[in-house]
SEKE-64645 format. One record per residue (C-alpha): x, y, z. Coordinates in steps of 0.25 Angstrom, whole numbers, plus 5000, padded with zeros to 4 digits. Each point is the difference from the previous one (the first is absolute). Example, Ala and Ser with C-alpha at 12.3 -4.5 7.8 and 13.67 -1.06 7.14 Angstrom:
BEGIN
504949825031/500650144998/
***
This chain:
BEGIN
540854435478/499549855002/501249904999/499249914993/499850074987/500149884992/498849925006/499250145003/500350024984/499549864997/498650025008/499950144994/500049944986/499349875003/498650095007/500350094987/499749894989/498749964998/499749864996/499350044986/501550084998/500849855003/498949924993/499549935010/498350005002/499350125009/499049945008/498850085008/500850015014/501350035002/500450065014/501450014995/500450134991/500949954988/500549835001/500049925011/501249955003/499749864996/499750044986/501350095000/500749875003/499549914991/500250104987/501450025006/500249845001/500350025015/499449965013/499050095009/501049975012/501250044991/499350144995/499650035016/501349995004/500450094989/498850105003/500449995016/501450014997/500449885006/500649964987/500950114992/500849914992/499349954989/500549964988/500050074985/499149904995/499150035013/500050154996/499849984985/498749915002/499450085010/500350134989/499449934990/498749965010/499950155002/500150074987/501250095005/500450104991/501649995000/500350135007/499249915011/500849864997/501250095001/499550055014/499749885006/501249944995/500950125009/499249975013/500349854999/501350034996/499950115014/499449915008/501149904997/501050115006/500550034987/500449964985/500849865001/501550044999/500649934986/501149895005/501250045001/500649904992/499050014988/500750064988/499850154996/499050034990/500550084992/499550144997/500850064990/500649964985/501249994998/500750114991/500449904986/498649945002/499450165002/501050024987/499349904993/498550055002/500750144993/500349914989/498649954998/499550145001/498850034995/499549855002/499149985012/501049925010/500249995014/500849935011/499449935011/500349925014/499549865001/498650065009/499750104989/500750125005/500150104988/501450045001/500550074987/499350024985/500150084990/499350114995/499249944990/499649915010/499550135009/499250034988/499449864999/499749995016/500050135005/498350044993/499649855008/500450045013/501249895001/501050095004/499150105010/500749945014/501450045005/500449884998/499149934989/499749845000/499449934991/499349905007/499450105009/499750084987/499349884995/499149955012/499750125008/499950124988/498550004997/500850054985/500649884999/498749924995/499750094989/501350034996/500349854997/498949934992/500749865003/499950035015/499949875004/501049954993/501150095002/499749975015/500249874998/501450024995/500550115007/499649915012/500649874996/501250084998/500150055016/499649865002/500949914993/501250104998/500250025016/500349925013/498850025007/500750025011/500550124995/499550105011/499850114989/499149914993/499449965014/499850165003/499350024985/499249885001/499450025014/499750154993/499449964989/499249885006/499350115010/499950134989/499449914989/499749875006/499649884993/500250064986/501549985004/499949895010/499449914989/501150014991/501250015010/499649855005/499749944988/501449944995/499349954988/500250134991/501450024996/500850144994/500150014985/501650064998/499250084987/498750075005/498950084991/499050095005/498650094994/500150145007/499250104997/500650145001/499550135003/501050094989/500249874990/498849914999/500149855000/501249945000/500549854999/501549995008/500949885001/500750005011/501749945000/500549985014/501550005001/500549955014/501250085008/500249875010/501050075008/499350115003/498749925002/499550094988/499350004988/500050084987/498650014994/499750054985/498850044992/500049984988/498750014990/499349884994/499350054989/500350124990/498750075007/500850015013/501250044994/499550124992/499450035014/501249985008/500950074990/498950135002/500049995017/501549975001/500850104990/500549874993/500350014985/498949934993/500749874993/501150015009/499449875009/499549884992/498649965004/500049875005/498949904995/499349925012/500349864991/501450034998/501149915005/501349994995/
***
């Protein structure tokens, strides 16, 4: 085995990619198979001297946003972002270790907030951390998320869900939107020395690049307690969902709610979850009060 995987993967995809595939012009002689490494670099927004170092292994260290560009330069599928994230992360000698003196995020609900989700049951409603961790929900909510792929990982996350889950894009018709928020919360609702938010974001910035990187360093955009979003489901059609977030601040947690914004997505969520119909009040998108 070579021990510089990193820089032999970077090569390998580098000579794979043709210019038409990047974008870039073809011309009539080319004596180098796939980019040059001078028009790697400059899609990446990095220098030939920096990407050498990288190819030669003479540089193993670089950064997320390193990672992420060059990803996006090369059109790499994410099982391939997720790769060469692990052979940087190898090369490095390892995952960083969280700081000891960082608080413990929390993996579990508590049993009176577990206790509360059997009371909302069959409403669609779920606990999570403050990175996205799905931690408890009931089972109208498995009947919501379960069809969209949201719940497929051993431990399911929704913003890994949201920029990495090729489903995500046409499960959500306000895609863009919903990034937005979902990021401004991260963003704005966490120290960003947090070392579990470092760990997530350095992820992310590498299996989705700029489509998360944009919105991560942009502290323009700010979360909306009450969210909506337009899914489109497999079993129950369109459907229009506000979105009430409740925060647990001891635990670092949040209880999030569905609930419908229009009489057509209530008759549908009544048919998908078991609900009674007329037992859950549609809510207008205009109502206040």
């Amino acid at each position: 085995m070579s021990d510089n995987e990193l820089g032999t993967f970077l090569r390998t995809w580098r000579e794979a990619v043709t210019p038409a595939e990047a974008g870039l012009p073809t011309g009539p002689r080319r004596r180098t198979p796939g980019l040059r490494r001078a028009e790697l670099a400059t899609l990446a927004g990095v220098s030939v001297e920096y990407l050498t170092r990288l190819e030669q292994g003479r540089d193993r260290n670089p950064s997320a946003q390193v990672l992420g560009a060059l990803a996006d330069a090369l059109n790499l599928s994410l099982t391939d972002r997720m790769l060469l994230r692990r052979l940087t992360k190898e090369a490095d000698g390892g995952d960083p270790l969280v700081c000891a003196a960082a608080p413990s995020l929390s993996r579990a609900a508590r049993p009176t907030v577990r206790a509360v989700l059997d009371r909302l049951e069959p409403a669609p409603a779920l606990v999570i951390n403050w990175i996205g961790d799905v931690l408890a929900h009931t089972a109208g909510y498995e009947r919501l998320a379960r069809p969209l792929g949201m719940l497929d990982d051993e431990r399911p996350n929704l913003l890994r869900y949201l920029f990495t889950d090729e489903r995500a894009r046409s499960t959500y018709r306000d895609w863009d939107r919903v990034a937005d928020d979902v990021v401004a919360r991260l963003r704005h609702g966490v120290l960003l020395r947090d070392p579990y938010l470092a760990e997530l974001a350095d992820e992310l910035t590498v299996t989705a690049g700029a489509a998360f990187t944009d919105r991560f360093a942009d502290l323009t955009v700010t979360p909306r307690r009450t969210g909506s979003q337009h899914i489109e489901h497999p079993e129950a059609g369109s459907l229009r969902l506000l979105q009430e977030t409740l925060a647990l601040s001891d635990e670092g947690q949040r209880l999030v709610i569905h609930l419908p914004a229009d009489d057509a997505t209530a008759a549908a969520l009544d048919r998908l979850i078991g609900r009674r119909p007329g037992a859950l009040r549609a809510v207008a998108m205009g109502e206040t009060g």
